[in-house]
Each structure stands twice: as structure tokens, then as C-alpha cells.
C-alpha positions, -999 to +999 in steps of 0.1 A: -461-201-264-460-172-239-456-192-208-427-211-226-411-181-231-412-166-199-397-198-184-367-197-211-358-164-197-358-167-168-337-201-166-311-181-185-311-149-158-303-172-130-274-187-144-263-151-156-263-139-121-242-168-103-219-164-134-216-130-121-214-135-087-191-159-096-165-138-118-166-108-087-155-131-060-132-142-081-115-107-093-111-098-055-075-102-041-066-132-025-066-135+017-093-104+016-057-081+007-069-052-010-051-044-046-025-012-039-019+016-067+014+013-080+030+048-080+045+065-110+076+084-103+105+097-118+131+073-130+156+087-107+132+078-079+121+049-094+163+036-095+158+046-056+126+025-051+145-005-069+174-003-042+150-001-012+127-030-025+161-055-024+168-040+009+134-045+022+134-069+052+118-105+050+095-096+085+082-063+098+070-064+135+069-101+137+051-099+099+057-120+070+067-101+037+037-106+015+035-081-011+005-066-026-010-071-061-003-060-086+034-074-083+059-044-086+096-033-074+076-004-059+050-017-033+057-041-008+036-057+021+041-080+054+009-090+071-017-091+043-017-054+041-011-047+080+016-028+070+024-012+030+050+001+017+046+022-015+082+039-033+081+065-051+049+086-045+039+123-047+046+149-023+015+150+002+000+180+003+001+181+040+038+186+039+031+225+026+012+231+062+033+241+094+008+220+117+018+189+101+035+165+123+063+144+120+081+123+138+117+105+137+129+070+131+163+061+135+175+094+119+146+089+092+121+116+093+085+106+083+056+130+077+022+118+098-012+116+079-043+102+097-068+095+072-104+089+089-111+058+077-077+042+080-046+038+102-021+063+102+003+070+068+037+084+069+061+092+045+094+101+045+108+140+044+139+153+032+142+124+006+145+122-032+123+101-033+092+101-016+082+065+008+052+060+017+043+030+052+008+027+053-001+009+090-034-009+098-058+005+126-037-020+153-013+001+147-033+037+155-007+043+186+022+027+173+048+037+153+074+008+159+074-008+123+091+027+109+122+019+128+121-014+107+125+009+075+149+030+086+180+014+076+171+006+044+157+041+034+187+059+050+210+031+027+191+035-005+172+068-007+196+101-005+186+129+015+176+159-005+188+185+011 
């Protein structure tokens, strides 16, 4: 009876662990595209978000628009996650410190983080609402897409100052 029941359980652990294996490949984001937090800001900024997101263009850099999950008026993608776009975030932290660095778009100015593991981040300044581009590691020395994004923050996000 021992030998029986030994054999039992372990013909039930192997299904178990392809059922597994099974249900974590299939929770992971389509095209290897990482899920991106949704922000949660203000309504006023959220009304701004809305207005960039239909102003968004369709390509970025040569890039197909393909948004991340989950689905929201406040993310956007082109590339599968080369470049992300996220409306409506907090104020960095870095923005309090006089070494920051910044740089100009198209009479948009964008705050410059470079996270280690990552490609550079930059959101806008002087904004009320806060944008956020994330760039992939291509794009370490290249700030070319932010001139893509100008227009449409300038049109749909108000200065605050």
C-alpha cells in the first residue's frame, strides 16, 4: 500500500508543477513588454493626461504606438516599451536638488534621471501636470524622441508658472 501511495503523489506533483509553469508564462505581458504602473494624479492633471493621450503621435522615432498593459488614458508606448510615456506622475525628488540636469525640447523643459539599471527618464518641469518618457538603454545618448513630445505637451499641458 505504501509504494502505491508514493507513486499517487508524485503523479499529481508533476502535473502541479507544469500547471504552474504554465499559468506564469502565461500572466507575463505579451512581446516580453513589461506591465507599467498606472499613475494616480489629481483630476485636474488627470483632464491634462486625457488631452495629451489624444494628441499622442501614432510613431515615435520611426516606432509603432503600442501601449503598455494595463490599458489606460495615462500610459502610452511605441516600440514594445522602447520608449513609455506615463501622465500624470509625482514630482521626482531629484527636482528639489540644484545638480539635477535638465535639458530642452522644443521649448519643453524635461528633468533628466538616470536610473542604473535602465535608460535615462525625464520628465517635464514647469508643468501642472507632471510627464514622465521613459527611453530604453538604445537610447543612453539620445534624447531625440522628446522633441516628438513636445508639441503635444506644450498644446495640452499648461505651464505652471
Amino acid at each position: 500500500m505504501t509504494p502505491i501511495r508514493r507513486r499517487s503523489r508524485s503523479a499529481r506533483l508533476v502535473p502541479s508543477a507544469a500547471l504552474a509553469f504554465l499559468a506564469a508564462a502565461g500572466c507575463s505581458a505579451g512581446g516580453g513588454q513589461p506591465p507599467v504602473t498606472v499613475p494616480t494624479p489629481s483630476s485636474q492633471a488627470a483632464a491634462y493626461c486625457e488631452a495629451l493621450h489624444k494628441e499622442l503621435p501614432k510613431t515615435v522615432d520611426g516606432l509603432e504606438r503600442t501601449d503598455p498593459e494595463p490599458d489606460s488614458v495615462l500610459t502610452a508606448g511605441w516600440g514594445d516599451g522602447a520608449i513609455v510615456l506615463r501622465c500624470g506622475v509625482p514630482r521626482p525628488a531629484k527636482m528639489d536638488d540644484a545638480q539635477s540636469k535638465g535639458i530642452d525640447a522644443d521649448g519643453v523643459n524635461w528633468l533628466l534621471e538616470q536610473p542604473d539599471d535602465a535608460g535615462p527618464r525625464f520628465t517635464t518641469t514647469y508643468r501642472k501636470a507632471y510627464v514622465e518618457v521613459a527611453l530604453g538603454t538604445e537610447y543612453a545618448h539620445d534624447v531625440t524622441p522628446l522633441s516628438e513630445f513636445a508639441g503635444p505637451v506644450a498644446r495640452t499641458v499648461p505651464e505652471s508658472l
